[in-house]
C-alpha positions in Angstrom: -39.3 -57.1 -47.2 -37.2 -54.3 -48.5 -39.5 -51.6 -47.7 -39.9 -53.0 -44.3 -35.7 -52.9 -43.5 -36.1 -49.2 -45.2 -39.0 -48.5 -42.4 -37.1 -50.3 -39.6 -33.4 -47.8 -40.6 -36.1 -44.5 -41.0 -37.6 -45.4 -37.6 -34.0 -45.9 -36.1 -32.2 -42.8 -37.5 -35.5 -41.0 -36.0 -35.8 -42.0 -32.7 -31.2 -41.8 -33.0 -32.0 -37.9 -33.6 -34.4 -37.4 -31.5 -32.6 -38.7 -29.1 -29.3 -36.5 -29.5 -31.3 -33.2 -29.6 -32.6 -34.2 -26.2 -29.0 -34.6 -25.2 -27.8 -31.0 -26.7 -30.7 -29.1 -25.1 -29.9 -30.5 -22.1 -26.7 -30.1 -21.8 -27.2 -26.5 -23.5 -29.7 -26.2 -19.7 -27.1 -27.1 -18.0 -24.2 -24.8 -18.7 -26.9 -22.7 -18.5 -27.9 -23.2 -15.2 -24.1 -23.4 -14.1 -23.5 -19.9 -15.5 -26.4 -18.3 -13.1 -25.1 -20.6 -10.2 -21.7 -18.8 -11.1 -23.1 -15.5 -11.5 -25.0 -15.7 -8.2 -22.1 -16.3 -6.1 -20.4 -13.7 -7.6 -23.2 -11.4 -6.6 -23.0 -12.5 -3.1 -19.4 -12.0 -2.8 -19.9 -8.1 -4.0 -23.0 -8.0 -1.3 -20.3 -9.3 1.3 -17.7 -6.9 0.4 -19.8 -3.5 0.0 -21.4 -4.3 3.6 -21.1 -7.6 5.5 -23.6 -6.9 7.2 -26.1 -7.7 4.6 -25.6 -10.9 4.6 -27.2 -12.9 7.7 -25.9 -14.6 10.3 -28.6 -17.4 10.9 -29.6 -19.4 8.0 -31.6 -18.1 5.7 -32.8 -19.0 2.2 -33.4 -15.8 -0.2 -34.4 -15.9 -4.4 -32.1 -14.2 -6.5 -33.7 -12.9 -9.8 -31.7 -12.3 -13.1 -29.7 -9.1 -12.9 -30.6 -8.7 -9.0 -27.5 -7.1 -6.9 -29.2 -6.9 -3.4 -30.7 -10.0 -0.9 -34.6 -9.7 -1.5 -36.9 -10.4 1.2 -36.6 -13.8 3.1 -38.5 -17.1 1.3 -40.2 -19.0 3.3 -41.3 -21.7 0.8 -39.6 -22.5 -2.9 -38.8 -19.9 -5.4 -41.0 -19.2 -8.9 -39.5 -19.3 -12.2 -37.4 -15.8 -12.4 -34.5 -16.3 -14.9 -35.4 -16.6 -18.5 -39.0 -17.9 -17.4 -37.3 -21.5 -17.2 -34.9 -21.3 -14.1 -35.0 -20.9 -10.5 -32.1 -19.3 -8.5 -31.5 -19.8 -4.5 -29.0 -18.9 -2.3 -28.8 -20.2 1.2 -26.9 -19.0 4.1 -26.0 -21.5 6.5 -23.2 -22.5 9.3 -20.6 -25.0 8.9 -19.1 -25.7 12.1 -16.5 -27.8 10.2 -15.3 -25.3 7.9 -16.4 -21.7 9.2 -14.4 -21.5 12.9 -14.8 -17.6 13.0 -18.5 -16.9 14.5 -20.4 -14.5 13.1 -17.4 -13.6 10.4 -17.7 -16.9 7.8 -21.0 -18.3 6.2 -21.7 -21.4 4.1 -23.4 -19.6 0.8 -25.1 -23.0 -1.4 -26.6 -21.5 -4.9 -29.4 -23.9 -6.4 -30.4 -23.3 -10.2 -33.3 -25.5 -10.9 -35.7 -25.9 -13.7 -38.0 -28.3 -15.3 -36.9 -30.4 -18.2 -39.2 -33.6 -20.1 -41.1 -33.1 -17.1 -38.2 -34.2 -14.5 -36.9 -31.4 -12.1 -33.0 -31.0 -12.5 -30.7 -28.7 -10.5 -27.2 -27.7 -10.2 -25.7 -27.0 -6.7 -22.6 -24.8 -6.0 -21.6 -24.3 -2.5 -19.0 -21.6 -1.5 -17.9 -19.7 1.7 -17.0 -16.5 2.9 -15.4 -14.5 5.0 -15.6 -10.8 6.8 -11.8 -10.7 5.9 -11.6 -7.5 6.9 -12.1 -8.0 10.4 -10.4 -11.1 10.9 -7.1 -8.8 10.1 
């Protein structure tokens, strides 16, 4: 009987670690993932101020590699893996009548990090706007 208590705590203090490493990595993904969702707005808000023009003015969905500083071509279906073979990064360029009065000199930028984790998909989603500032003056 003993041993089988000292089996049933072993099994338990297993399955409780387990379990909390799970958490940790995916949190640790997560800040992750947040951090290029940062880093990619940030990239698109130097694009918009060395040249508005570079960014469109109909929507448009684009990848964004790790350590890219320019749009690449248009995508036309989902991204591949191209951060630290684990994430994806998008950027999409959109209108929001609500928000973005200005036409043609405010855009609705949403970054998506995804990436694949216990065989689930999981994503963060940061959503921004800008402005061409400089004409609007």
């Amino acid at each position: 009987m003993a041993i089988g208590v000292v089996i049933l705590l072993i099994t338990g203090l297993v399955a409780a670690t387990t379990s909390s490493l799970q958490s940790g990595q995916m949190s640790k993904d997560r800040t992750q993932a947040l951090q290029y969702a940062k880093e990619g707005l940030e990239i698109v808000r130097t694009i918009k101020e060395a040249k508005w023009s570079d960014i469109p003015l109909t929507e448009k969905t684009y990848c964004l590699a790790k350590e890219q500083q320019t749009l690449g071509g248009e995508t036309l279906g989902s991204c591949s893996i191209n951060i630290d073979s684990k994430f994806t990064r998008t950027v999409i360029f959109s209108d929001d009548v609500s928000t973005c009065t200005a036409t043609g000199s405010c855009r609705k930028v949403t970054m998506i990090v995804s990436w694949t984790e216990v065989s689930q998909e999981r994503s963060v989603t940061l959503t921004s706007y800008i402005t061409n500032w400089r004409d609007n003056l």
